[in-house]
mmCIF file as Biopython writes it, N, C-alpha, C and O atoms, coordinates in Angstrom:
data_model
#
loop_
_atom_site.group_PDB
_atom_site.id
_atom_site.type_symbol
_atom_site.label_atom_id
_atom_site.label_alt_id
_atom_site.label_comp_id
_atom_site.label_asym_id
_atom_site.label_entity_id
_atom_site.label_seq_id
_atom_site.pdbx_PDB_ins_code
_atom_site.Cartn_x
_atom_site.Cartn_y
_atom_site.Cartn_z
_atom_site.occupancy
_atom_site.B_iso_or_equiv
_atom_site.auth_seq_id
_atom_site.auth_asym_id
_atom_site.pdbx_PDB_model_num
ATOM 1   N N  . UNK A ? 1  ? 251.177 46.952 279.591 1.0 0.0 1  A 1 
ATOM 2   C CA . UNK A ? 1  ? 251.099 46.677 278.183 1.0 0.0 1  A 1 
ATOM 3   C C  . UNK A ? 1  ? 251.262 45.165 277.961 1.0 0.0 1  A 1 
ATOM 4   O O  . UNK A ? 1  ? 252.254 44.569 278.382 1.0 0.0 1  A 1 
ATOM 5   N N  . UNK A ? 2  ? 250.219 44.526 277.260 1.0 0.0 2  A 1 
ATOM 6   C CA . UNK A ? 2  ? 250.029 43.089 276.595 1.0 0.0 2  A 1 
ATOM 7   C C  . UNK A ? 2  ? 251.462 42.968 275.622 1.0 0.0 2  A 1 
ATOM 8   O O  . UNK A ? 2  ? 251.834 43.822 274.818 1.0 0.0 2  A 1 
ATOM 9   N N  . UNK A ? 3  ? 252.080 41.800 275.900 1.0 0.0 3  A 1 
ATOM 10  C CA . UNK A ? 3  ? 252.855 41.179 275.111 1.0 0.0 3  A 1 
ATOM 11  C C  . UNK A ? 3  ? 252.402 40.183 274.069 1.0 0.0 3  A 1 
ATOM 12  O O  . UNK A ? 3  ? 251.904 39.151 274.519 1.0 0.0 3  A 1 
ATOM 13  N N  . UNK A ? 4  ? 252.458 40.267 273.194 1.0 0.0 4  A 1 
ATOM 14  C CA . UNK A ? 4  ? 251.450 39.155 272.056 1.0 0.0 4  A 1 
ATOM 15  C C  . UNK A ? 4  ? 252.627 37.912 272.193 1.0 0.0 4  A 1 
ATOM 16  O O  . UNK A ? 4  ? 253.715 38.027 272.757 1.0 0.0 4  A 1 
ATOM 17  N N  . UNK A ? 5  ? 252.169 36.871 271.612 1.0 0.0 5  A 1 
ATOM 18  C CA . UNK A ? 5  ? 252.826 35.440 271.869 1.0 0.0 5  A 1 
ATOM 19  C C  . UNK A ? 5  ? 254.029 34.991 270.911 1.0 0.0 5  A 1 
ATOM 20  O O  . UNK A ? 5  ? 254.918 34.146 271.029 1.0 0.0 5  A 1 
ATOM 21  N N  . UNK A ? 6  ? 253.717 35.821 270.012 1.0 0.0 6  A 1 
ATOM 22  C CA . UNK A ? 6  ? 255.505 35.668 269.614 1.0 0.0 6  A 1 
ATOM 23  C C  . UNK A ? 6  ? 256.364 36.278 270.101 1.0 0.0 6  A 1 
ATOM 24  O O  . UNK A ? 6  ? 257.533 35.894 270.097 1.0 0.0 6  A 1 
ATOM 25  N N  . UNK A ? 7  ? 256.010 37.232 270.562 1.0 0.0 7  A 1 
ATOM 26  C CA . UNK A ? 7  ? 256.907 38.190 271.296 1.0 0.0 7  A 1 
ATOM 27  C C  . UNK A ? 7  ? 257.533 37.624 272.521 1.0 0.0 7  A 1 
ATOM 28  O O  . UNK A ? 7  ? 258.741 37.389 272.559 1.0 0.0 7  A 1 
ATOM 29  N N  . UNK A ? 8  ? 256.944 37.460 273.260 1.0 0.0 8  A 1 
ATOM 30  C CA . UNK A ? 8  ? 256.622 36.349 274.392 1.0 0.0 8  A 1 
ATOM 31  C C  . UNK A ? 8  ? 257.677 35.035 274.380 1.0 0.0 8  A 1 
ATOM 32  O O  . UNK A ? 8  ? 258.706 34.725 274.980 1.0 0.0 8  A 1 
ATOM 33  N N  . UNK A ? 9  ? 256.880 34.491 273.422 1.0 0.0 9  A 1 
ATOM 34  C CA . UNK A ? 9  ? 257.811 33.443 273.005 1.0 0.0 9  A 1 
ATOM 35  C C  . UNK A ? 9  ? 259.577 33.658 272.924 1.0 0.0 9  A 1 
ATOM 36  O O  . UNK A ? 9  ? 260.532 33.105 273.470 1.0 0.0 9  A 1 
ATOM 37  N N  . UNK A ? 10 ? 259.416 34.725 271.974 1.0 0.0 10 A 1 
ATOM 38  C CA . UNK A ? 10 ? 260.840 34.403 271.116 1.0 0.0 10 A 1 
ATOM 39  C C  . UNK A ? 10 ? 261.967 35.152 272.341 1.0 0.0 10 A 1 
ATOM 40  O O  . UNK A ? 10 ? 263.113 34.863 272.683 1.0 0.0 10 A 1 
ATOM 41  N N  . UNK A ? 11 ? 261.024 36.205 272.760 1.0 0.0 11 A 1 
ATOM 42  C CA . UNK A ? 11 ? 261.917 36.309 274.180 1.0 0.0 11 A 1 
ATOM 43  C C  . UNK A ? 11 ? 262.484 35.635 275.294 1.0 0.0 11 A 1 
ATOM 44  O O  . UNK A ? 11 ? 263.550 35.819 275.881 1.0 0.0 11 A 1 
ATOM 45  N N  . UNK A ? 12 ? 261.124 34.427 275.556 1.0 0.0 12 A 1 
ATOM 46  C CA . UNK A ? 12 ? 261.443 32.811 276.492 1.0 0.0 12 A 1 
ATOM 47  C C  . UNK A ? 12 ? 262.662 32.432 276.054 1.0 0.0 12 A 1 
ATOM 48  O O  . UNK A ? 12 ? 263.400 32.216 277.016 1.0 0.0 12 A 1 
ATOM 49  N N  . UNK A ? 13 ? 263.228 32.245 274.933 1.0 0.0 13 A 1 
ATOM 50  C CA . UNK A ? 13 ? 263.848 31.298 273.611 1.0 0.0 13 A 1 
ATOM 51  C C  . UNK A ? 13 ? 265.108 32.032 274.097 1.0 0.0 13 A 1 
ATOM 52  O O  . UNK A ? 13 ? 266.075 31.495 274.637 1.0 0.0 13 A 1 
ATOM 53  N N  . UNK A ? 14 ? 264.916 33.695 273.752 1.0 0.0 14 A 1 
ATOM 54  C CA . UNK A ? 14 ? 266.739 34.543 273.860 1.0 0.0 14 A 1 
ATOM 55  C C  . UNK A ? 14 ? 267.115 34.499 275.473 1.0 0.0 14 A 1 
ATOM 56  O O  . UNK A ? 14 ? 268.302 34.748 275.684 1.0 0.0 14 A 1 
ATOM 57  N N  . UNK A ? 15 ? 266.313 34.225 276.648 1.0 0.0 15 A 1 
ATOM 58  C CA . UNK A ? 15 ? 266.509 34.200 277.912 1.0 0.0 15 A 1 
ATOM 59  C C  . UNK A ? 15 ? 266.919 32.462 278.322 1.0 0.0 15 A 1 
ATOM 60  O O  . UNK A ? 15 ? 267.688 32.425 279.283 1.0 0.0 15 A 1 
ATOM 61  N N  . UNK A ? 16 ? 266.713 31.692 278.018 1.0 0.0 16 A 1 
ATOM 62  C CA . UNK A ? 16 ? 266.372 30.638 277.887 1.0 0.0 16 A 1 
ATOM 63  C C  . UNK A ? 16 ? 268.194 30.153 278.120 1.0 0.0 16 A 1 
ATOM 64  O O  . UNK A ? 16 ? 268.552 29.517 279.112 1.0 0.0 16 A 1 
ATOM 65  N N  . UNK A ? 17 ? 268.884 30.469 277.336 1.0 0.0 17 A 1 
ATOM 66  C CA . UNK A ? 17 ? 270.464 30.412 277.004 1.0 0.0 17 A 1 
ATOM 67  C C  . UNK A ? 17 ? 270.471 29.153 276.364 1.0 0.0 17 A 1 
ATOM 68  O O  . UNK A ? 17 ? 271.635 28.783 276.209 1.0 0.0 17 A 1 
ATOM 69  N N  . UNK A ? 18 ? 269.382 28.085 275.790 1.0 0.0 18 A 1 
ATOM 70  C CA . UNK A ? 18 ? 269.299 27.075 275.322 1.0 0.0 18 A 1 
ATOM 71  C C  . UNK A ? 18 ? 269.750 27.080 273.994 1.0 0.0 18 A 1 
ATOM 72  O O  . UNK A ? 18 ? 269.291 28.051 273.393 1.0 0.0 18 A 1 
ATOM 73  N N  . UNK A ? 19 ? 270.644 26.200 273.139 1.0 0.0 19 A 1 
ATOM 74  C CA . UNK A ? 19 ? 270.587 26.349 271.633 1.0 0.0 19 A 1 
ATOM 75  C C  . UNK A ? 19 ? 269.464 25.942 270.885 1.0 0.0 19 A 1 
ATOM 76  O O  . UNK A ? 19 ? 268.756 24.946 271.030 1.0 0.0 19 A 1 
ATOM 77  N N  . UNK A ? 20 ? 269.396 27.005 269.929 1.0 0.0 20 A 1 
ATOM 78  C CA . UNK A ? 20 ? 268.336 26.540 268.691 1.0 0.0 20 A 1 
ATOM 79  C C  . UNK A ? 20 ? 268.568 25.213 268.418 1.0 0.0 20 A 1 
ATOM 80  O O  . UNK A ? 20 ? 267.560 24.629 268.019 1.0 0.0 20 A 1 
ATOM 81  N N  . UNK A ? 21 ? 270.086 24.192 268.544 1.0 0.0 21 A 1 
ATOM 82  C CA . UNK A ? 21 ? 270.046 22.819 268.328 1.0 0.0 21 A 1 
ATOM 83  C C  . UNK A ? 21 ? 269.400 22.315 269.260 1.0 0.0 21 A 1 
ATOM 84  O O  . UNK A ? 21 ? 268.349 21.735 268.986 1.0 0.0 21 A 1 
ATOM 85  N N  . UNK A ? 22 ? 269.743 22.378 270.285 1.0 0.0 22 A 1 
ATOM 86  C CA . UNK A ? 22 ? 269.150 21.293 271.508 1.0 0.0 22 A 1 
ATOM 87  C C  . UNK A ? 22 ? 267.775 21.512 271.836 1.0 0.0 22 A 1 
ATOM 88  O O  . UNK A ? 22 ? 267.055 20.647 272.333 1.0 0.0 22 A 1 
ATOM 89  N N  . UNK A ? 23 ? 267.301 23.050 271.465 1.0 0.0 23 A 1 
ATOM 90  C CA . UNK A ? 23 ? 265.596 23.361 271.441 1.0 0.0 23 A 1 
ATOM 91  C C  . UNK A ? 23 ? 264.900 22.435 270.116 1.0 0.0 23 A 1 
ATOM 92  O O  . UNK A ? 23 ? 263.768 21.972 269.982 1.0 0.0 23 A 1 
ATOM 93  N N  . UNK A ? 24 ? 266.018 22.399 269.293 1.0 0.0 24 A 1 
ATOM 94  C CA . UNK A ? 24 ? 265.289 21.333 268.251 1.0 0.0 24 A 1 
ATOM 95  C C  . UNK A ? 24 ? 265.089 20.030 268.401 1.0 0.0 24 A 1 
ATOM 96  O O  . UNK A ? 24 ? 264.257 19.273 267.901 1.0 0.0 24 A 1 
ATOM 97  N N  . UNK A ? 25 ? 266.500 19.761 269.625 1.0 0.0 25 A 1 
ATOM 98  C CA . UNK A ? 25 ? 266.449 18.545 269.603 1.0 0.0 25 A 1 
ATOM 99  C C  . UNK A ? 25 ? 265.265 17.985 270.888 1.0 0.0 25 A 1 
ATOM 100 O O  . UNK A ? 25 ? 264.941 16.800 270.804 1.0 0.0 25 A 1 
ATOM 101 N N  . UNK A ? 26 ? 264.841 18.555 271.675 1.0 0.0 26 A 1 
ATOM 102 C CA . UNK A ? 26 ? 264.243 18.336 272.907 1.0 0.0 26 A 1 
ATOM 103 C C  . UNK A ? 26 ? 261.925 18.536 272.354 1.0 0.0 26 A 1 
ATOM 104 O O  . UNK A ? 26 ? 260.900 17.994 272.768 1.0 0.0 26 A 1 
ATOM 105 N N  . UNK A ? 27 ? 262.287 19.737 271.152 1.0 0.0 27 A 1 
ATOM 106 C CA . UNK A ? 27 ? 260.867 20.015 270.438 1.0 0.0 27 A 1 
ATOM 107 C C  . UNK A ? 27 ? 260.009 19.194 269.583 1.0 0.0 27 A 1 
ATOM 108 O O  . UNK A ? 27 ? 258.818 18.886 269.538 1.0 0.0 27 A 1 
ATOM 109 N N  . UNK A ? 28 ? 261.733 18.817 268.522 1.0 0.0 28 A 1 
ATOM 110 C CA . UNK A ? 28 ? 261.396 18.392 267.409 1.0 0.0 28 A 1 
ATOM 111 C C  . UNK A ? 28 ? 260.681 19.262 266.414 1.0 0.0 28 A 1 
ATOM 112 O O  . UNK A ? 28 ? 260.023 18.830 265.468 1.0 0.0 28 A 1 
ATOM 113 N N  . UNK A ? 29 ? 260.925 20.895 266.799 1.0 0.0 29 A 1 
ATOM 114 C CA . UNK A ? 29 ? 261.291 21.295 265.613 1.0 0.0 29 A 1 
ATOM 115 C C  . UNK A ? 29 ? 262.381 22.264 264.866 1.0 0.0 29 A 1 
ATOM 116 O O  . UNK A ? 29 ? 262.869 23.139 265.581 1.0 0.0 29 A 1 
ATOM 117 N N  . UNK A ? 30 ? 262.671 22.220 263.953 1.0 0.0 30 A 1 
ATOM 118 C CA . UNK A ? 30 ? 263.919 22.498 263.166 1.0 0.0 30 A 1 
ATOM 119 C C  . UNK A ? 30 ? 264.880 23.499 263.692 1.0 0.0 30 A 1 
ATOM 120 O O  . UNK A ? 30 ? 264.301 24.477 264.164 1.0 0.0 30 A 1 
ATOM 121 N N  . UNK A ? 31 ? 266.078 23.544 263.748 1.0 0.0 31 A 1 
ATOM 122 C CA . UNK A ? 31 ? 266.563 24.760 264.781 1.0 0.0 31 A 1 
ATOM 123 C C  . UNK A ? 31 ? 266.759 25.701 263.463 1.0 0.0 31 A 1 
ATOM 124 O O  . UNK A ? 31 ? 266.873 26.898 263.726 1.0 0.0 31 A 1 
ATOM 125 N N  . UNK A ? 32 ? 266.822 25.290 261.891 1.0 0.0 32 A 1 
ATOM 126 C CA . UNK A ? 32 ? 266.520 26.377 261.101 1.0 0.0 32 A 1 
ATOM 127 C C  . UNK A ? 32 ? 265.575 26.995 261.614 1.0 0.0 32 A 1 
ATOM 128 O O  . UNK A ? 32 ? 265.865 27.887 262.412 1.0 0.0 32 A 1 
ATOM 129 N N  . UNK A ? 33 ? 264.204 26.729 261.330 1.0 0.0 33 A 1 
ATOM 130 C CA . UNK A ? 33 ? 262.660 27.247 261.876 1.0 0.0 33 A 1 
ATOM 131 C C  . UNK A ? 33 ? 262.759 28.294 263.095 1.0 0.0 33 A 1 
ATOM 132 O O  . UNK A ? 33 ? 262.247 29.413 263.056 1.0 0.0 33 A 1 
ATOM 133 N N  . UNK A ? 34 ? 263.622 27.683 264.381 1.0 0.0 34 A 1 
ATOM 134 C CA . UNK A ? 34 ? 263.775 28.433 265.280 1.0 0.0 34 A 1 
ATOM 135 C C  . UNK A ? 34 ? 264.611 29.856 265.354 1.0 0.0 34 A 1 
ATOM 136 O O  . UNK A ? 34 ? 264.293 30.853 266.002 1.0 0.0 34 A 1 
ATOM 137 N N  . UNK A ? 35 ? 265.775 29.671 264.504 1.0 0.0 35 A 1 
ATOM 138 C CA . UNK A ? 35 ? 267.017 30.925 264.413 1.0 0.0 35 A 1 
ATOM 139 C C  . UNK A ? 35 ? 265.814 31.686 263.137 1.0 0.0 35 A 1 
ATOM 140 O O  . UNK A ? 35 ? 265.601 32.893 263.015 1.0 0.0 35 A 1 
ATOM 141 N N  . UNK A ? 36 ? 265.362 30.889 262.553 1.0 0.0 36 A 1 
ATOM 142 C CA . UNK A ? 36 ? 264.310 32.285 261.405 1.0 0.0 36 A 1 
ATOM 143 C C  . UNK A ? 36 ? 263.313 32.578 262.515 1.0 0.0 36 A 1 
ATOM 144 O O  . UNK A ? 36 ? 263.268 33.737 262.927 1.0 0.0 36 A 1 
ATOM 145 N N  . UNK A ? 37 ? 262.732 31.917 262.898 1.0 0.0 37 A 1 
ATOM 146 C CA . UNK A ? 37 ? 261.720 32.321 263.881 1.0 0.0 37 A 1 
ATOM 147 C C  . UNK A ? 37 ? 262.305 33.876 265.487 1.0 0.0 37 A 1 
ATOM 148 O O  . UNK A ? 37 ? 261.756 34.943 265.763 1.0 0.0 37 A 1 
ATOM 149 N N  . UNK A ? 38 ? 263.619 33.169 266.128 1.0 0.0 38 A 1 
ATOM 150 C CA . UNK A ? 38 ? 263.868 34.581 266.883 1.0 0.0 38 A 1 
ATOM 151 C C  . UNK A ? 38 ? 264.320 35.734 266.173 1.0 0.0 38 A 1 
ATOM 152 O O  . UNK A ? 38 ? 264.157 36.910 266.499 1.0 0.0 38 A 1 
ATOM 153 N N  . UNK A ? 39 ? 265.130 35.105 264.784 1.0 0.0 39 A 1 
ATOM 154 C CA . UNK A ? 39 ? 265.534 36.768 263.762 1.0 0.0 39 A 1 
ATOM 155 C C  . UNK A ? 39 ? 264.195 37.330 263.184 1.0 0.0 39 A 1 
ATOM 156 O O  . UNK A ? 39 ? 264.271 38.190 262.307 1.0 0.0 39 A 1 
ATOM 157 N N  . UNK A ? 40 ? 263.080 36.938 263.582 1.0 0.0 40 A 1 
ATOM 158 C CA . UNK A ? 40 ? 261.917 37.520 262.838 1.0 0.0 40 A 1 
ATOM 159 C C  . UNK A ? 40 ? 261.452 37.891 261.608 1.0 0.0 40 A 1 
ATOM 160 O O  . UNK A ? 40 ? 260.822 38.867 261.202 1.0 0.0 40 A 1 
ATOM 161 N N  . UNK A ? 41 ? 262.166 36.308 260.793 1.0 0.0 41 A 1 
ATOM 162 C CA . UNK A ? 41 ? 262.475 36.140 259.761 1.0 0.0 41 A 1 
ATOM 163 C C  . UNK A ? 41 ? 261.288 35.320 258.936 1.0 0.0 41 A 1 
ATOM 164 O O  . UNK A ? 41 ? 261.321 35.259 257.707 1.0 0.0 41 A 1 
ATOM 165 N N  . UNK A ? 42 ? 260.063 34.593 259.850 1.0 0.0 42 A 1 
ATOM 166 C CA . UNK A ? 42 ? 259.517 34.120 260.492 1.0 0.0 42 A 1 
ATOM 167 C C  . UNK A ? 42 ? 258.249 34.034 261.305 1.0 0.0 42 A 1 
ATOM 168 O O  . UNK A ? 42 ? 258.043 34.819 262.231 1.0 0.0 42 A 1 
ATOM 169 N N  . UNK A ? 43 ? 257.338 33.021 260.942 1.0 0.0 43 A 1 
ATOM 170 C CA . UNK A ? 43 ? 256.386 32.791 262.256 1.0 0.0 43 A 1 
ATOM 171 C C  . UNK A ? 43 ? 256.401 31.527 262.443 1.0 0.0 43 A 1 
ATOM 172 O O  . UNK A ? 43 ? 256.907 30.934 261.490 1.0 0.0 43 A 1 
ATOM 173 N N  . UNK A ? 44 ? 255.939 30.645 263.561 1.0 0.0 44 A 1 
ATOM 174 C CA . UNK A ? 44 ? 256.141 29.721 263.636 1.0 0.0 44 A 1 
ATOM 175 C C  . UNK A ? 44 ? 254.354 29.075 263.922 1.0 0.0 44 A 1 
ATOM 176 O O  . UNK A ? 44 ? 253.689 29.557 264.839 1.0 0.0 44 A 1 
ATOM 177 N N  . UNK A ? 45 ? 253.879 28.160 263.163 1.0 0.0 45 A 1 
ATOM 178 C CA . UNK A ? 45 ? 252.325 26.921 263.660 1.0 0.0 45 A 1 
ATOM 179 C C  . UNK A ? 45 ? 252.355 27.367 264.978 1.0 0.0 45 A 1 
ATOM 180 O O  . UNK A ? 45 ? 253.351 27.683 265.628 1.0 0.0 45 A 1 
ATOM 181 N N  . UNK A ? 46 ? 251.001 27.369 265.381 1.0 0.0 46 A 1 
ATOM 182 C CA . UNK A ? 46 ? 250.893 27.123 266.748 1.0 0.0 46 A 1 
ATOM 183 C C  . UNK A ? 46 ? 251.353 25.327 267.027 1.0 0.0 46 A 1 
ATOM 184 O O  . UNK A ? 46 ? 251.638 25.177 268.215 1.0 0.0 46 A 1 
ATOM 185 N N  . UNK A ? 47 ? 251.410 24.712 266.650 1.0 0.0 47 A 1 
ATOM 186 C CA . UNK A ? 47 ? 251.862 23.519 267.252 1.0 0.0 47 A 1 
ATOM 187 C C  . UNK A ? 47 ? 253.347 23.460 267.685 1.0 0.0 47 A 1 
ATOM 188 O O  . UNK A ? 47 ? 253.844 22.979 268.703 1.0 0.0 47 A 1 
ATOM 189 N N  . UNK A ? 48 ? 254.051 24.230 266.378 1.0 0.0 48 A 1 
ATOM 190 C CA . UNK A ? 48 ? 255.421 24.721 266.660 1.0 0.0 48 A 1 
ATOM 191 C C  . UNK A ? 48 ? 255.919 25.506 267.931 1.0 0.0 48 A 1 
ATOM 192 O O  . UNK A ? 48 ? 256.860 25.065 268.591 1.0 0.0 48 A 1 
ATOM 193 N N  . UNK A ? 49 ? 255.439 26.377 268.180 1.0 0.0 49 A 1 
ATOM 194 C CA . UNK A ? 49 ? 254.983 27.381 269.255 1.0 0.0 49 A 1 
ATOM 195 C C  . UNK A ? 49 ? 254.869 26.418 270.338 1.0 0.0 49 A 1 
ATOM 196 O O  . UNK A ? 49 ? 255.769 26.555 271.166 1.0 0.0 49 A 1 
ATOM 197 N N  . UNK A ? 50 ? 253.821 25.238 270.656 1.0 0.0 50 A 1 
ATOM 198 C CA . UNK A ? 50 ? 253.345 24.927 271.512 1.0 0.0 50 A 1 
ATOM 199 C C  . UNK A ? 50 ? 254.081 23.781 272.150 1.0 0.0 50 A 1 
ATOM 200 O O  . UNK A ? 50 ? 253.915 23.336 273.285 1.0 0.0 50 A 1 
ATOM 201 N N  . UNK A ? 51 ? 255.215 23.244 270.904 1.0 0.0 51 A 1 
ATOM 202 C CA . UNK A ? 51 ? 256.193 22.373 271.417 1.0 0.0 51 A 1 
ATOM 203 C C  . UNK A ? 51 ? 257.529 22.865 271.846 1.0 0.0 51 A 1 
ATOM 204 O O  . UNK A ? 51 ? 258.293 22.365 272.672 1.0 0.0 51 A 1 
ATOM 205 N N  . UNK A ? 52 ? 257.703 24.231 270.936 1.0 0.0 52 A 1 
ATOM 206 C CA . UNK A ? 52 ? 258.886 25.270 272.176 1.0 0.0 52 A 1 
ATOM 207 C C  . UNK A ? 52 ? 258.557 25.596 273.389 1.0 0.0 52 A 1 
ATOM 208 O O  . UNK A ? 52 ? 259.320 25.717 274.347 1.0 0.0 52 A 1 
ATOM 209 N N  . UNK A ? 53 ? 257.370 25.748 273.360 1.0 0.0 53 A 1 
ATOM 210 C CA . UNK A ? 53 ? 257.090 26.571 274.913 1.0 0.0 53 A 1 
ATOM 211 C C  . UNK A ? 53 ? 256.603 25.256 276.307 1.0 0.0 53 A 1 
ATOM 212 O O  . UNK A ? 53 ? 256.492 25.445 277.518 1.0 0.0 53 A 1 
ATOM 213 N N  . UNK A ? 54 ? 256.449 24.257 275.673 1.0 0.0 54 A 1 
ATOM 214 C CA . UNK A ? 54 ? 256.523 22.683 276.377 1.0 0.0 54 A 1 
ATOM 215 C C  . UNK A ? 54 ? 257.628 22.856 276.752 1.0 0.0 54 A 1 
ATOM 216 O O  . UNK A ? 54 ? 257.783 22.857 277.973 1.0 0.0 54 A 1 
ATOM 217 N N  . UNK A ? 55 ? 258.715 23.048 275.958 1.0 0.0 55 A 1 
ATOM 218 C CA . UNK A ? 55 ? 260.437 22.707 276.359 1.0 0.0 55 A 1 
ATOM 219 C C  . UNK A ? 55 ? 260.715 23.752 277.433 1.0 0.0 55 A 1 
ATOM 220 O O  . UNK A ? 55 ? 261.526 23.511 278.327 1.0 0.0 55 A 1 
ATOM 221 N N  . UNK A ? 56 ? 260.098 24.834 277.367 1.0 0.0 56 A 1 
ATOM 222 C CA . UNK A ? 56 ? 260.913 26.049 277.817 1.0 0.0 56 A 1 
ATOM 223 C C  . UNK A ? 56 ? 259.922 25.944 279.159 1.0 0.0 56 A 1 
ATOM 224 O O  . UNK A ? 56 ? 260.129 26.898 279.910 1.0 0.0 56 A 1 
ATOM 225 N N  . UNK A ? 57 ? 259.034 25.147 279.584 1.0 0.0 57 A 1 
ATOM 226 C CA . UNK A ? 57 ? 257.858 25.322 280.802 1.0 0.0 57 A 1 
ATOM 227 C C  . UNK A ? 57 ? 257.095 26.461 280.763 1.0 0.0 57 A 1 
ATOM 228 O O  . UNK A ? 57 ? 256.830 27.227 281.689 1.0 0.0 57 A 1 
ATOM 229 N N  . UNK A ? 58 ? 256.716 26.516 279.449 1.0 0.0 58 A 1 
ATOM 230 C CA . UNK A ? 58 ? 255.702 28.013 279.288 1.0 0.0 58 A 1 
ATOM 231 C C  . UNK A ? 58 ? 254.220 26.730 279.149 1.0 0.0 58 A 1 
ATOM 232 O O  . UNK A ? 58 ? 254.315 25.503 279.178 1.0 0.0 58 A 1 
ATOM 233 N N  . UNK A ? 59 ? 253.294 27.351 279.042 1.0 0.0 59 A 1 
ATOM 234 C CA . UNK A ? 59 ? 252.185 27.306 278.571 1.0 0.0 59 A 1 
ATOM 235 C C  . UNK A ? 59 ? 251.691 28.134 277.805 1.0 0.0 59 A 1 
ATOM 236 O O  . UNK A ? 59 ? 251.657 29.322 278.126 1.0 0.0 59 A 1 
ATOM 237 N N  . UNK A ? 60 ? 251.181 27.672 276.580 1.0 0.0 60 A 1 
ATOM 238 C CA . UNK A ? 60 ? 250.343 28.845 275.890 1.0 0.0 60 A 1 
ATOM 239 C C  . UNK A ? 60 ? 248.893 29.352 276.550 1.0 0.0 60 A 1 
ATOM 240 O O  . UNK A ? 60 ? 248.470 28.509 277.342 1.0 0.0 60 A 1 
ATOM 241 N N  . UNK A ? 61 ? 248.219 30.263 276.449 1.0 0.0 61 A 1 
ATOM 242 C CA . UNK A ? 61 ? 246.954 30.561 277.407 1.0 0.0 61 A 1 
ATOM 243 C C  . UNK A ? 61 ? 246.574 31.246 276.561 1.0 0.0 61 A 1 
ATOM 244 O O  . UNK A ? 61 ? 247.260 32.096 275.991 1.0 0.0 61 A 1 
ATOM 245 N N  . UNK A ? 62 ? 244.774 30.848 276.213 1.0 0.0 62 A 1 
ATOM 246 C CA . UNK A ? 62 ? 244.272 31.523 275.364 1.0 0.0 62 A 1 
ATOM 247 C C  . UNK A ? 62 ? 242.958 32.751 276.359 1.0 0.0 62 A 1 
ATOM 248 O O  . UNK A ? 62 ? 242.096 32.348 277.139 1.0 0.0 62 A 1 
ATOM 249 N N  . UNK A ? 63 ? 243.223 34.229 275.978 1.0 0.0 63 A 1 
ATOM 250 C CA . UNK A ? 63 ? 242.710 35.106 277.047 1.0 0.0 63 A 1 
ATOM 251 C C  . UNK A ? 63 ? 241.824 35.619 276.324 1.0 0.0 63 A 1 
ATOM 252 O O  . UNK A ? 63 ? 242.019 35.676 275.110 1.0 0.0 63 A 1 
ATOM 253 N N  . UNK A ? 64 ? 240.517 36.168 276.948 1.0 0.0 64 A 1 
ATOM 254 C CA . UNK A ? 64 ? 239.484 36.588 276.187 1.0 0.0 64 A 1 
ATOM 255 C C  . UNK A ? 64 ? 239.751 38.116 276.441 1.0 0.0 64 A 1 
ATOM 256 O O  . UNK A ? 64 ? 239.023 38.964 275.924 1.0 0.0 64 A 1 
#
């Protein structure tokens, strides 16, 4: 079963043991954005997305 990319993501983020501060501080973006974003409170830009998952050594991959 396919995991879609927030899912994905926000799971990287809760495994990660990193704080929503220091993910903000290393992304540059908001660790509000981020704690709404893993409570699924939330979606986050793909640019947003693409500068968490920089931090975390993910890549985004677009699959046909």
């Amino acid at each position: 079963m396919k995991q879609n990319i927030e899912n994905a993501l926000r799971n990287a983020i809760i495994k990660s043991g990193i704080t929503h501060y220091q993910l903000w501080r290393d992304s540059g973006v908001h660790h509000q954005a981020i704690t709404r974003f893993v409570r699924r409170e939330r979606t986050l830009r793909l640019d947003s997305a693409a500068k968490i998952a920089a931090c975390l050594d993910l890549v985004l991959k677009q699959e046909k």
